[in-house]
N, CA, C and O of each residue as an XYZ file, in Angstrom:
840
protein
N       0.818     -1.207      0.000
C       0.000      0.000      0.000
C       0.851      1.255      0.000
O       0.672      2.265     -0.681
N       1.850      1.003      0.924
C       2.297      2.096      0.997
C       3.477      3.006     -0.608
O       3.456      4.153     -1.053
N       4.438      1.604     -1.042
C       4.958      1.746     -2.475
C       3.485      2.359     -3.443
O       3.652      3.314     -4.201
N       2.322      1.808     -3.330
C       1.342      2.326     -4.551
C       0.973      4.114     -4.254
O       0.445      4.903     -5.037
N       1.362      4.306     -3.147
C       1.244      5.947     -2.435
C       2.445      6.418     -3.192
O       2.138      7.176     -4.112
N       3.476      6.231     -3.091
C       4.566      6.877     -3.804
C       4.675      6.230     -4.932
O       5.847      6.303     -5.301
N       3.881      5.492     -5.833
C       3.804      6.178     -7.342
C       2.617      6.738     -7.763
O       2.403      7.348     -8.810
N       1.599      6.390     -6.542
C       0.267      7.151     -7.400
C       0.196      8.849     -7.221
O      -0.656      9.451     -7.875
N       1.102      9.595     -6.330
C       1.657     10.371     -6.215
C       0.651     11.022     -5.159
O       0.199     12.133     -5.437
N       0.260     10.391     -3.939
C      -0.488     10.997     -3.471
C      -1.924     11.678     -3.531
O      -2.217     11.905     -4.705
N      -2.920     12.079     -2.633
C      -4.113     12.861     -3.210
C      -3.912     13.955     -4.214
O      -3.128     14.898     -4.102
N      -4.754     13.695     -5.246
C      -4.715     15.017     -6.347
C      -5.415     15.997     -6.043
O      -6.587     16.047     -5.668
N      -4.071     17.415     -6.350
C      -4.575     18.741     -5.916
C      -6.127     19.042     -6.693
O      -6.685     18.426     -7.601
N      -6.523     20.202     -5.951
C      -8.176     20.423     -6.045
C      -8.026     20.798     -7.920
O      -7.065     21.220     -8.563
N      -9.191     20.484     -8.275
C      -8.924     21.128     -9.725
C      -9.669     22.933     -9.852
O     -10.845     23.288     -9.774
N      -8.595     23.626    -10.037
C      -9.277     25.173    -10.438
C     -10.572     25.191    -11.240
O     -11.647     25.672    -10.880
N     -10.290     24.600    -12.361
C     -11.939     24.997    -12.942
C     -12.934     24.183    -12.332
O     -14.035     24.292    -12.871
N     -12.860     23.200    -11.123
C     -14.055     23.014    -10.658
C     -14.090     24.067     -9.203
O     -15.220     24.260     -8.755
N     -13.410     24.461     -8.771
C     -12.877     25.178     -7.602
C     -13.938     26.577     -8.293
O     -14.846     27.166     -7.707
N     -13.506     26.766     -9.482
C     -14.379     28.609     -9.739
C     -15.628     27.879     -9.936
O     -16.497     28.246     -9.146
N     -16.032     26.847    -10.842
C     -17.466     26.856    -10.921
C     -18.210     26.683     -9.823
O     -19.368     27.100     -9.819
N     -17.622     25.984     -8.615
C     -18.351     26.153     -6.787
C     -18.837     27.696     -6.516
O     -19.856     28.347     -6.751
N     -17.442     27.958     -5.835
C     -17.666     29.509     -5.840
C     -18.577     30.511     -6.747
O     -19.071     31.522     -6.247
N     -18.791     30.110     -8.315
C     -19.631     31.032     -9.381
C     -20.647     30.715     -8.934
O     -21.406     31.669     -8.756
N     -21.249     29.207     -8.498
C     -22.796     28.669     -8.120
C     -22.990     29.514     -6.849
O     -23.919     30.319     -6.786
N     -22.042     29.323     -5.742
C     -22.383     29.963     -4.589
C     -23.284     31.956     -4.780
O     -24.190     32.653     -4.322
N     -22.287     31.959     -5.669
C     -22.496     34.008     -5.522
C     -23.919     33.992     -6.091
O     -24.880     34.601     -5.619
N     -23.906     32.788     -7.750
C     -25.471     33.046     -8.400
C     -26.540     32.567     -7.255
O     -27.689     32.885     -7.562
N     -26.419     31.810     -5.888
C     -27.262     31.627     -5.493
C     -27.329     32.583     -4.441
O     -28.450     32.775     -3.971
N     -26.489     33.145     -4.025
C     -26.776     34.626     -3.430
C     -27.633     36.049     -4.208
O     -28.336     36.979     -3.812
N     -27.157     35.620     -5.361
C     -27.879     36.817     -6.218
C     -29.106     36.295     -6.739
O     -30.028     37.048     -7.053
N     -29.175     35.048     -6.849
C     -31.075     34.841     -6.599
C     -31.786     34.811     -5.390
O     -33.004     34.649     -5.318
N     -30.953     34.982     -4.350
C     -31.849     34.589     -2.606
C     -32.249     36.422     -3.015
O     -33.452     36.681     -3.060
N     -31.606     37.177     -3.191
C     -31.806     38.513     -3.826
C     -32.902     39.319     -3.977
O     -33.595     40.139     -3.374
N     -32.755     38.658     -5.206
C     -34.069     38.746     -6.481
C     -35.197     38.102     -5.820
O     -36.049     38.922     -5.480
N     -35.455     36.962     -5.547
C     -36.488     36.367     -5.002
C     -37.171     36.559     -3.376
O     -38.200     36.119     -2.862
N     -36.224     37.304     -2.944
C     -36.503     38.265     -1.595
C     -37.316     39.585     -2.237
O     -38.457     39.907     -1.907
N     -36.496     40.270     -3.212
C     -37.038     41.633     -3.066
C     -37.085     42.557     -4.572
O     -37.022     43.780     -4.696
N     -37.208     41.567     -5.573
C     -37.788     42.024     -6.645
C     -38.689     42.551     -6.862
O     -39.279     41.707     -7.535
N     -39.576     43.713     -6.789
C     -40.979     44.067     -7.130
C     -41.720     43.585     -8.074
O     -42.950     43.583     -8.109
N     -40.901     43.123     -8.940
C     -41.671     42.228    -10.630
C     -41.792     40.925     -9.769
O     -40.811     40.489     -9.166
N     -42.946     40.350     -9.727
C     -43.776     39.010     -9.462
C     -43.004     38.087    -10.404
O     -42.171     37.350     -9.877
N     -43.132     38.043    -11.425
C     -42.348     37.213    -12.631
C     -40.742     37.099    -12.195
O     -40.122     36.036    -12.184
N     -40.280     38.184    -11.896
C     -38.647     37.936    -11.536
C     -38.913     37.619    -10.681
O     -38.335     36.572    -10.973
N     -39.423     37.358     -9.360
C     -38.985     36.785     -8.037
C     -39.463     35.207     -8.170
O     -38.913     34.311     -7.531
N     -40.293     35.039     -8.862
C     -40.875     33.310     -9.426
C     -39.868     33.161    -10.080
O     -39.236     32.291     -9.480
N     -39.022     33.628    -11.404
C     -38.085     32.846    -12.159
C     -36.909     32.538    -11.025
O     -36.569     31.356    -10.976
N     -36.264     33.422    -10.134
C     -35.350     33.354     -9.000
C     -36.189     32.235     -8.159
O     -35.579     31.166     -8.152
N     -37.247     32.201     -7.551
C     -37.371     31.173     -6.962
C     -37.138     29.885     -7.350
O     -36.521     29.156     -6.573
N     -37.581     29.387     -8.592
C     -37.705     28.214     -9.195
C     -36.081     27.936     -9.569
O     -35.821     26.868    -10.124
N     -35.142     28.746     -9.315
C     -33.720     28.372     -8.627
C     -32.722     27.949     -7.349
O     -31.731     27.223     -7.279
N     -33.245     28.518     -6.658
C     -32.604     28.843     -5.067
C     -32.931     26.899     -4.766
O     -33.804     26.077     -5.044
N     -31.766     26.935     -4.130
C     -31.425     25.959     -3.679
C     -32.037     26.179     -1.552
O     -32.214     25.429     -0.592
N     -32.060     26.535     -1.624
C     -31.930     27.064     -0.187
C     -32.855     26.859      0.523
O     -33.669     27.783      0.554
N     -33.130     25.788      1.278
C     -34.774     25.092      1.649
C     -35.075     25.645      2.845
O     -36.263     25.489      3.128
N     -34.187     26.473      3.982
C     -34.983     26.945      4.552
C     -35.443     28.695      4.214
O     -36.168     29.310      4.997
N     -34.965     29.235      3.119
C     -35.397     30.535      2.517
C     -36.725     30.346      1.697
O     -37.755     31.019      1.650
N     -36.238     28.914      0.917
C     -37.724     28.657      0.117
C     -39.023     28.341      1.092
O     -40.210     28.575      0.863
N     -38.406     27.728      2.266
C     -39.743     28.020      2.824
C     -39.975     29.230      3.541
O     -40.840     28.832      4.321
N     -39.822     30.279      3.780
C     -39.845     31.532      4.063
C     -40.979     31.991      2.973
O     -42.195     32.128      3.109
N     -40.010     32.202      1.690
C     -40.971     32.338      0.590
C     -42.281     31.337      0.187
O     -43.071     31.768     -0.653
N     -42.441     30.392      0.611
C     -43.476     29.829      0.718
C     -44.589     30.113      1.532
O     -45.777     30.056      1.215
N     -43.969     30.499      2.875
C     -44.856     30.928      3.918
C     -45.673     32.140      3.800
O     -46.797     32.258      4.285
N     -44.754     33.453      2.814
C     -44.946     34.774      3.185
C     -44.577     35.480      2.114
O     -44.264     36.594      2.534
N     -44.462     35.437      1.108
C     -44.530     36.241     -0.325
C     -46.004     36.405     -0.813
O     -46.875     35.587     -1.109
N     -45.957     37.784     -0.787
C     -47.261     38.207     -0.738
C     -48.216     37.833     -2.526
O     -49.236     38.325     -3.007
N     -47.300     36.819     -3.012
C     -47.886     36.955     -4.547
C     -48.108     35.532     -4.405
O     -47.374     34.953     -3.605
N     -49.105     34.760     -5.117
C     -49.672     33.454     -5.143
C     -47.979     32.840     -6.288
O     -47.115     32.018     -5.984
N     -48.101     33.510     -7.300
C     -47.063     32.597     -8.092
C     -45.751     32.633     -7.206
O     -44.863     31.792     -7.345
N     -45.697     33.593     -6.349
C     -43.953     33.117     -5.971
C     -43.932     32.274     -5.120
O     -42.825     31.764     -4.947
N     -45.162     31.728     -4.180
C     -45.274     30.902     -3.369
C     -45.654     29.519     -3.983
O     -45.203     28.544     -3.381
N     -46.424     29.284     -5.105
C     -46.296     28.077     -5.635
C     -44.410     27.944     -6.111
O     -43.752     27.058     -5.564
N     -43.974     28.554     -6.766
C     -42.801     28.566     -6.948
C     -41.474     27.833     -5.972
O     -40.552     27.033     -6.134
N     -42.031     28.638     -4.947
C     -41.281     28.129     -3.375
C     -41.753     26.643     -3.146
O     -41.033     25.702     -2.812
N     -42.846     26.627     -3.346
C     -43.393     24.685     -2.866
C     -42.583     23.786     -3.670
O     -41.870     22.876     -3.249
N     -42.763     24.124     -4.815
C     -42.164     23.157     -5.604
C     -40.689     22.913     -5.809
O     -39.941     22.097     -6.347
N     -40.656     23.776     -5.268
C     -38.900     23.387     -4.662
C     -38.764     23.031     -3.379
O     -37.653     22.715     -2.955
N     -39.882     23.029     -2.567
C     -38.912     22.600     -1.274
C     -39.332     21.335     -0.964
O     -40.390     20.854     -1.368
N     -38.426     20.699     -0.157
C     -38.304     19.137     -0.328
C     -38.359     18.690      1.542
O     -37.981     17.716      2.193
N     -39.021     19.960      1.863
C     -38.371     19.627      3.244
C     -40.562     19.146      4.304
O     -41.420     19.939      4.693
N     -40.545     18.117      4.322
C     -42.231     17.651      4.260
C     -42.771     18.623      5.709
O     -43.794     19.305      5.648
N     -41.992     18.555      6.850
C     -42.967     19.339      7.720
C     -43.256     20.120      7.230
O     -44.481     20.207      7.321
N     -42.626     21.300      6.360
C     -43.214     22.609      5.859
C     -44.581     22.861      5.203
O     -45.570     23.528      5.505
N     -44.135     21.825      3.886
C     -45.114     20.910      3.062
C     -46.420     20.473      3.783
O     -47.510     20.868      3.369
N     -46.287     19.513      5.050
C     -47.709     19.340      5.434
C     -48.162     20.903      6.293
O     -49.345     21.215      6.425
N     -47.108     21.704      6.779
C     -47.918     22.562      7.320
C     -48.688     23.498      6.830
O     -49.581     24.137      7.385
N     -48.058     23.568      5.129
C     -48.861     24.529      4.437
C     -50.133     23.718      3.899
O     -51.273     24.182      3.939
N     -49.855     22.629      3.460
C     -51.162     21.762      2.786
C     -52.282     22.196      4.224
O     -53.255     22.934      4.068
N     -51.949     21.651      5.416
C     -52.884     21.709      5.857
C     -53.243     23.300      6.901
O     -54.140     23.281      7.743
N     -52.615     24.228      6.716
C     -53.277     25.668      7.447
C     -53.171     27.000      6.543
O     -53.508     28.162      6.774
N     -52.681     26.496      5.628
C     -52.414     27.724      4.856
C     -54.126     28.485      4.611
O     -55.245     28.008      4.800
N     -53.711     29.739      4.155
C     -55.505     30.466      3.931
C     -55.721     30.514      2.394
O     -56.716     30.787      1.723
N     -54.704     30.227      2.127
C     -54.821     29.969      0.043
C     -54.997     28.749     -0.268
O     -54.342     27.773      0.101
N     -56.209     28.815     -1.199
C     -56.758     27.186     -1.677
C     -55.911     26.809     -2.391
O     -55.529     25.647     -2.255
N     -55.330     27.635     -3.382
C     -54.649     27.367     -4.250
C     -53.011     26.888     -3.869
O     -52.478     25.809     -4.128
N     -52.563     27.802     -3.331
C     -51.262     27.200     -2.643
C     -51.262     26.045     -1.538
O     -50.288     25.362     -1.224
N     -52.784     25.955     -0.920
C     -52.612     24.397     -0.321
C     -52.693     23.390     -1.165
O     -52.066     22.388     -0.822
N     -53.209     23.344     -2.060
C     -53.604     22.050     -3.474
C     -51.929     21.732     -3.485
O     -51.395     20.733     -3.004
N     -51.251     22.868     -4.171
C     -49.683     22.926     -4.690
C     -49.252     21.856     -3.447
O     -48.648     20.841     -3.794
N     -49.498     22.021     -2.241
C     -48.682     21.997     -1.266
C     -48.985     20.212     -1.135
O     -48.317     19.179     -1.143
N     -50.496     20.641     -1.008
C     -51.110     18.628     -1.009
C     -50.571     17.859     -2.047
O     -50.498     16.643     -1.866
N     -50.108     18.433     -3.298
C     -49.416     17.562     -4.389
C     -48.110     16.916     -4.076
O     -47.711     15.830     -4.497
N     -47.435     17.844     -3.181
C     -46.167     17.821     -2.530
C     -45.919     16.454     -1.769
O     -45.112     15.546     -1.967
N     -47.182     16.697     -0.573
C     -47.360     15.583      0.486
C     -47.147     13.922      0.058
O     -47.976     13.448     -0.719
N     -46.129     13.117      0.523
C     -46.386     11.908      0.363
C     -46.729     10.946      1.633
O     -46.881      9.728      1.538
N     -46.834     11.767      2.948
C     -47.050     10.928      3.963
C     -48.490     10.461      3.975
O     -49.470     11.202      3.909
N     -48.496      9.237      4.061
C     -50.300      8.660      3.789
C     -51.117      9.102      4.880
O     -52.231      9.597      4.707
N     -50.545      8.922      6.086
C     -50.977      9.311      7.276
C     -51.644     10.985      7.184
O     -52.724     11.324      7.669
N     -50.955     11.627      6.646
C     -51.030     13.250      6.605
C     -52.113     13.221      5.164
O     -53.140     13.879      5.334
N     -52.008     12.684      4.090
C     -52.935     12.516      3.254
C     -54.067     12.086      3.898
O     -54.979     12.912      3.870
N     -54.316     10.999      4.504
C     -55.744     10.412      4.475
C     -56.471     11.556      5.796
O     -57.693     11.674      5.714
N     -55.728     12.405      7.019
C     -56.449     13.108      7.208
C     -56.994     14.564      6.585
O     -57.950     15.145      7.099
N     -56.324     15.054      5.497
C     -56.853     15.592      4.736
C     -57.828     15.637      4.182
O     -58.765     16.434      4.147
N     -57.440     14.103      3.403
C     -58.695     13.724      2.570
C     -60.348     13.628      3.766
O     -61.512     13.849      3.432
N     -59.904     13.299      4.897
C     -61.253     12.946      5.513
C     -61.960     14.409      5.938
O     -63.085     14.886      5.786
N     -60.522     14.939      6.639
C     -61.208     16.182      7.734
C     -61.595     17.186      6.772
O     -62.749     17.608      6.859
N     -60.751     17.699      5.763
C     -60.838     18.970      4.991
C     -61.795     19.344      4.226
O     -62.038     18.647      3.240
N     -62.631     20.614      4.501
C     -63.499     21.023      4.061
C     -63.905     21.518      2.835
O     -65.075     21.775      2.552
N     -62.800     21.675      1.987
C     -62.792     22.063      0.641
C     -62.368     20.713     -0.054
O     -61.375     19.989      0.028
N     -63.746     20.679     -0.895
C     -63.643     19.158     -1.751
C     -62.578     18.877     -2.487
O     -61.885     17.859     -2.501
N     -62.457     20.387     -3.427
C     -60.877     19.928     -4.436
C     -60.216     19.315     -3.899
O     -59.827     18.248     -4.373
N     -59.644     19.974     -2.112
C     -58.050     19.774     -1.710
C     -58.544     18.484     -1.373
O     -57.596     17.719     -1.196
N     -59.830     17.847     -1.187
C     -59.827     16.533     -0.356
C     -59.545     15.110     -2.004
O     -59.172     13.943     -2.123
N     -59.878     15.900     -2.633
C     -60.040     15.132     -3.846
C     -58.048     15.229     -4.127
O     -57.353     14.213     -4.117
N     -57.619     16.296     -4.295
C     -56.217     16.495     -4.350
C     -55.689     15.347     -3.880
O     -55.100     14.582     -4.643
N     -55.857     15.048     -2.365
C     -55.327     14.319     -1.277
C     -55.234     13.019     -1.799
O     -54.181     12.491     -2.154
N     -57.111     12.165     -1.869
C     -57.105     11.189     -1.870
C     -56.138     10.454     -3.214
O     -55.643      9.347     -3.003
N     -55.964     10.991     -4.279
C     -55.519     10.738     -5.336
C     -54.017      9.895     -4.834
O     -53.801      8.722     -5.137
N     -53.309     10.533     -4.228
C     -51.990     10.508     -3.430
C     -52.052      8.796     -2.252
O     -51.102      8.185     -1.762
N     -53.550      8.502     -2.157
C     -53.368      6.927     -1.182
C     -53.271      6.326     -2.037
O     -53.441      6.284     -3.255
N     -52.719      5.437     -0.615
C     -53.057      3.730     -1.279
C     -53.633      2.806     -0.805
O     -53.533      1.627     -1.145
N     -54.777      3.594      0.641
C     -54.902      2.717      1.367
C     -56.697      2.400      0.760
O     -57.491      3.341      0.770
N     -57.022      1.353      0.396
C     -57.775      1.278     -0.395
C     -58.885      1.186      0.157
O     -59.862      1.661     -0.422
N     -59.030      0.535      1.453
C     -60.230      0.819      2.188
C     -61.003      1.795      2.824
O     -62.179      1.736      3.182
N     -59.918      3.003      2.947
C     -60.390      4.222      3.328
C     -61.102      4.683      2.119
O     -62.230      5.159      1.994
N     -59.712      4.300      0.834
C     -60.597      4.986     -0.875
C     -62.226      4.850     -0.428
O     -63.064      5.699     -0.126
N     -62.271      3.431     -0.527
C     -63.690      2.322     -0.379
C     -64.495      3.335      0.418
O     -65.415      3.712     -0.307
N     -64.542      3.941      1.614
C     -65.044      4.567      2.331
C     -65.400      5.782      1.798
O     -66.514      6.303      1.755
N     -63.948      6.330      1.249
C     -64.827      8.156      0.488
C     -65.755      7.910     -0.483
O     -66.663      8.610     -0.929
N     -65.377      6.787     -0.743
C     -66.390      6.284     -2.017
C     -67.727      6.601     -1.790
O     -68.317      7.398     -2.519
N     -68.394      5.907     -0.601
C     -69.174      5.498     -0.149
C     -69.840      7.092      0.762
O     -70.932      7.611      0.533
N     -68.903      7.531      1.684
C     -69.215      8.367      2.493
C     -69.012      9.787      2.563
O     -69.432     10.511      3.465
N     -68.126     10.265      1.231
C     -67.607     11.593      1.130
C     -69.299     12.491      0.661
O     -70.175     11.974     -0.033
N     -69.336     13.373      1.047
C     -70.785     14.278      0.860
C     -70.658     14.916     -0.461
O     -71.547     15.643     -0.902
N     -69.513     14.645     -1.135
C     -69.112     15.684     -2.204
C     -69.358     14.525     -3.922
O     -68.312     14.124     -4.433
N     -70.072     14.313     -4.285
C     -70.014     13.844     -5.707
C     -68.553     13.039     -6.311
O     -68.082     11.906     -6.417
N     -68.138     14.820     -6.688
C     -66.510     14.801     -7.342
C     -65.848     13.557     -6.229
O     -65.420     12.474     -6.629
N     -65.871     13.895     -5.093
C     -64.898     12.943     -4.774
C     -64.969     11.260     -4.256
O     -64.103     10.386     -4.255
N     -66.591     11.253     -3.773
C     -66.711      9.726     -4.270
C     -66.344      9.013     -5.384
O     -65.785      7.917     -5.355
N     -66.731      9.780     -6.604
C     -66.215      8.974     -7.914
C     -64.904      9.131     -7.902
O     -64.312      8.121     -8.286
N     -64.046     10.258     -7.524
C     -62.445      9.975     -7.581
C     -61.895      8.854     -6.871
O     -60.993      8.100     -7.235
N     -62.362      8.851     -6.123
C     -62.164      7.682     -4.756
C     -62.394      6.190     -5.422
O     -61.646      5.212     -5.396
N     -63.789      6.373     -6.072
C     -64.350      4.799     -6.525
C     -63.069      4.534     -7.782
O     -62.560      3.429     -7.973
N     -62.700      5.788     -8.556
C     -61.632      5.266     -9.585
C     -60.149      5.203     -9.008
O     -59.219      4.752     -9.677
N     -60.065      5.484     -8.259
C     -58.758      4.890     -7.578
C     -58.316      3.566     -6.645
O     -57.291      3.378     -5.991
N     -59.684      2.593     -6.878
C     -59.536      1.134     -6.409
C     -59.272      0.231     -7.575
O     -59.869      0.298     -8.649
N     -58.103     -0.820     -7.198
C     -58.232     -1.918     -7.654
C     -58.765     -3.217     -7.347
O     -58.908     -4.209     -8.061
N     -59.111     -2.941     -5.761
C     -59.595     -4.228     -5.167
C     -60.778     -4.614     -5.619
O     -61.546     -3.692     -5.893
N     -61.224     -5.878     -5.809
C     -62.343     -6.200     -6.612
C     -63.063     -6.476     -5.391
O     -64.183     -5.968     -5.334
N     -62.702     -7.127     -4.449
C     -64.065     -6.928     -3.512
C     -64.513     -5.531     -3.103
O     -65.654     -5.164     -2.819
N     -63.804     -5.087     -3.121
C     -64.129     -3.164     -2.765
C     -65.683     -2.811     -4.032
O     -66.914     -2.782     -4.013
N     -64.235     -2.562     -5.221
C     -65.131     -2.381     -6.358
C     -66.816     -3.138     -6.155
O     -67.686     -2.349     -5.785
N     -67.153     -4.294     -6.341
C     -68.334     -5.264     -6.120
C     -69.019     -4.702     -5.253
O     -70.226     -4.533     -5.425
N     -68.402     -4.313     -4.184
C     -69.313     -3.327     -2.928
C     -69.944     -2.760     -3.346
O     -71.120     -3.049     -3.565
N     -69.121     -1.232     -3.746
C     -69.981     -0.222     -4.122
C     -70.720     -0.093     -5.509
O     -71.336      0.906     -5.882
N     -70.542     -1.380     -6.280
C     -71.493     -1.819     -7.682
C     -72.588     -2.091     -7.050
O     -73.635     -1.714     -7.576
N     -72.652     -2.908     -5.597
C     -73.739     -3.586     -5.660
C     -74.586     -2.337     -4.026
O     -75.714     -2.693     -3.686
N     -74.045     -1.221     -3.327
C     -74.461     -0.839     -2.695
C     -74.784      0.691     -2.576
O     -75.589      1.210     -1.803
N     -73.692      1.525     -3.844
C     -74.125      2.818     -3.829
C     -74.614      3.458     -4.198
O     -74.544      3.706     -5.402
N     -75.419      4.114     -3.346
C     -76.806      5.080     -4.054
C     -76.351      5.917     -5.225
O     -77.056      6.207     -6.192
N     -75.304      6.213     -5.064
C     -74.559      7.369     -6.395
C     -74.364      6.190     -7.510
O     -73.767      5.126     -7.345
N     -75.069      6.688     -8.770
C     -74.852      6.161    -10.144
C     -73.442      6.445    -10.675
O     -72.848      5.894    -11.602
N     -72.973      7.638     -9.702
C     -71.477      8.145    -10.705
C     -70.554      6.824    -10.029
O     -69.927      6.030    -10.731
N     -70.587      6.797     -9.208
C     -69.843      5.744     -8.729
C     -69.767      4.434     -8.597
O     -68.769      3.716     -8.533
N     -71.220      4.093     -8.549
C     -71.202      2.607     -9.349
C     -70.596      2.259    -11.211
O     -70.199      1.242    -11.780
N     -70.805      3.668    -11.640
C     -70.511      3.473    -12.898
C     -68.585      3.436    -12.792
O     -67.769      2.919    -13.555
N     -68.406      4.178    -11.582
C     -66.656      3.915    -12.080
C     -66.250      2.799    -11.866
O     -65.304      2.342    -12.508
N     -67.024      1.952    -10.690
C     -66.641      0.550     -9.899
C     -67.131     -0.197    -11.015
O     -66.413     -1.189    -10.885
N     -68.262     -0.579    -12.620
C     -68.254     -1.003    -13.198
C     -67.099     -0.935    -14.263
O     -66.623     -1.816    -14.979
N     -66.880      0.067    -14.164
C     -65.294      0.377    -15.390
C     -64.228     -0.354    -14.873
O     -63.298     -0.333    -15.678
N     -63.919     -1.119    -13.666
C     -63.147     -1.471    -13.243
C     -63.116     -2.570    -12.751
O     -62.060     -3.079    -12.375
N     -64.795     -3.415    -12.614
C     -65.020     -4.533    -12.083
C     -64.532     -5.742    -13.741
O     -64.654     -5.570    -14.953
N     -63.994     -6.865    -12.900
C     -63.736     -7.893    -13.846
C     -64.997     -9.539    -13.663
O     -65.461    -10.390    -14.422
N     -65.065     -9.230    -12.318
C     -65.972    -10.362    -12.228
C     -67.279    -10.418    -13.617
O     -68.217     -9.622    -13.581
N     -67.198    -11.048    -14.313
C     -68.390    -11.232    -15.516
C     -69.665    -12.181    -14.739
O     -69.937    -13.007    -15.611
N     -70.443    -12.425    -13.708
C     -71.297    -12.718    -13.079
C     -71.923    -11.236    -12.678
O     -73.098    -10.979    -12.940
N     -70.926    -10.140    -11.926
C     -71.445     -9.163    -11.297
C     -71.703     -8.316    -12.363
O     -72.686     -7.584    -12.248
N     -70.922     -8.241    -13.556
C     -71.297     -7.165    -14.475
C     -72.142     -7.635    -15.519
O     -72.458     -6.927    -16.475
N     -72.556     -8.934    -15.344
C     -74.343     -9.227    -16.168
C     -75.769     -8.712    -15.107
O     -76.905     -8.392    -15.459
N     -75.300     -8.775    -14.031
C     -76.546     -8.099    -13.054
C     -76.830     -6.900    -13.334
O     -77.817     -6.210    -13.589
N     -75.618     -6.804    -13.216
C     -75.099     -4.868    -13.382
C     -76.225     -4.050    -14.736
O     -76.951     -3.055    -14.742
N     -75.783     -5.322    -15.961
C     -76.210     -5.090    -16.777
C     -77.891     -5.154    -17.584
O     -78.494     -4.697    -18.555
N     -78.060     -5.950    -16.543
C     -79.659     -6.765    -16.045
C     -80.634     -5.439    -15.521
O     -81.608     -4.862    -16.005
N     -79.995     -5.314    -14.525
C     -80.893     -4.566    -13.438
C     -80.696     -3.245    -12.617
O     -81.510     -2.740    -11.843
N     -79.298     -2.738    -12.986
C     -78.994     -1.288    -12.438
C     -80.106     -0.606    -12.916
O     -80.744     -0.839    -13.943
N     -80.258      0.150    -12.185
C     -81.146      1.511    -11.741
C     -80.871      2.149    -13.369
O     -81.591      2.591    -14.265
N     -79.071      1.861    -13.124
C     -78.938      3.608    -14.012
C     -78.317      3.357    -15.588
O     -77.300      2.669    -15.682
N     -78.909      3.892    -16.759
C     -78.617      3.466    -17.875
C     -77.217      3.380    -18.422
O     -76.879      2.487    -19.199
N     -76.563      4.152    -18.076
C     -75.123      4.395    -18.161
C     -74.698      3.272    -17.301
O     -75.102      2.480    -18.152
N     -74.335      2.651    -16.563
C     -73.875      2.065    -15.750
C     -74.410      0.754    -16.056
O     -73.558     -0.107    -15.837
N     -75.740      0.183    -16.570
C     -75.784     -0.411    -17.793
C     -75.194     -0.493    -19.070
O     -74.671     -1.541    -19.448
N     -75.220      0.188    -19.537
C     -73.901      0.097    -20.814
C     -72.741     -0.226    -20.635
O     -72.043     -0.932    -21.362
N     -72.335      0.534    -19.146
C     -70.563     -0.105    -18.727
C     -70.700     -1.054    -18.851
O     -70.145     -1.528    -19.842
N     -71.413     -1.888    -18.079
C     -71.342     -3.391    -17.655
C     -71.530     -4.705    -18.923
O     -71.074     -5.847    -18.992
N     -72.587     -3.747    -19.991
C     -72.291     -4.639    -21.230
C     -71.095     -4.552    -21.680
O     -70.500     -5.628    -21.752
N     -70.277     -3.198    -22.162
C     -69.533     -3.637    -22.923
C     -68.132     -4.158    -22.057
O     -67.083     -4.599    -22.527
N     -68.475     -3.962    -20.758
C     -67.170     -4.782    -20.125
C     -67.115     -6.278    -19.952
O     -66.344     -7.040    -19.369
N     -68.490     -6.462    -20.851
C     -68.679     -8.485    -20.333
C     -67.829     -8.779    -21.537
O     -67.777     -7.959    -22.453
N     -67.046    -10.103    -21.589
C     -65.971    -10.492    -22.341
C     -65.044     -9.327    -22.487
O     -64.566     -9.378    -23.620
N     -64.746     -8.653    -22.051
C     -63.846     -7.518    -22.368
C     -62.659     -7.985    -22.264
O     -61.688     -7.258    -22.473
């Protein structure tokens, strides 16, 4: 080991042109923390944001830039999740909580969204993001909001789930998604027999032999 040290000639000195391009990144990211602090043009402080490396400034700017685009800007760069769930879930902008719920991957922090939150989009946002399929099964079934039962019913694969709400929910929109997705050919000749709803009849024909 030690002969391969004295011919490999020791650690190699730093290389200069990667040495300036550090230092050049460092200053450009000083001169966008900058711009994206205190630009008056909305457009320049979003193009500077959607640079900055700097996750606890981006969340600053996430929290408190008084313009909707520089704060979506800030979300989508920051990688850091408490922030993320704290804006998904208290922020006073619908719009920058959606951004923020897209962000979220903790299921735990998703599925109370999806249950507690009062604005359907963000709950619809949420559920999209599980995987826990029995809760899906449940918004399916129990969400007060239209839009998001049927989002819910199209985000199952479980076939006993699906069969459930073919064979138990009062909503036609949602039996019709659980027919788009059911394979059993016994349940989707009933389906096709005797549903209530004409559409949801048609699924079920043309999904027999499908």
């Amino acid at each position: 080991m030690e002969i391969d040290k004295l011919f490999d000639g020791g650690p190699k000195p730093p290389d200069p042109a990667e040495a300036e391009k550090t230092e050049r990144e460092k200053e450009n990211q000083k001169l966008l923390a900058v711009i994206a602090q205190n630009d008056e043009n909305v457009s320049v402080r979003a193009a500077a944001t959607r640079r900055l490396d700097d996750q606890e400034l981006l969340a600053d700017i996430a929290r408190r830039d008084m313009d909707t685009r520089v704060r979506l800007a800030a979300i989508d760069r920051l990688n850091r999740a408490e922030i993320l769930t704290e804006i998904a879930i208290g922020d006073s902008d619908l719009t920058v909580r959606k951004r923020a719920v897209n962000r979220v991957s903790d299921q735990q922090v998703l599925t109370v969204i999806a249950r507690d939150e009062k604005d359907a989009e963000i709950r619809e946002t949420a559920l999209v993001r599980l995987q826990d399929e029995e809760f899906l099964a449940y918004l399916a079934i129990g969400d007060d909001d239209p839009r998001v039962r049927r989002a819910a019913a199209l985000r199952l694969d479980d076939q006993k789930l699906l069969a459930k709400l073919a064979r138990t929910s009062s909503d036609p929109e949602v039996r019709l998604a659980a027919a788009a997705r059911i394979e059993d050919q016994t349940l989707l000749a009933q389906l096709a027999l005797s549903d209530e709803s004409e559409a949801v009849r048609v699924k079920a024909i043309r999904r027999l032999n499908a």
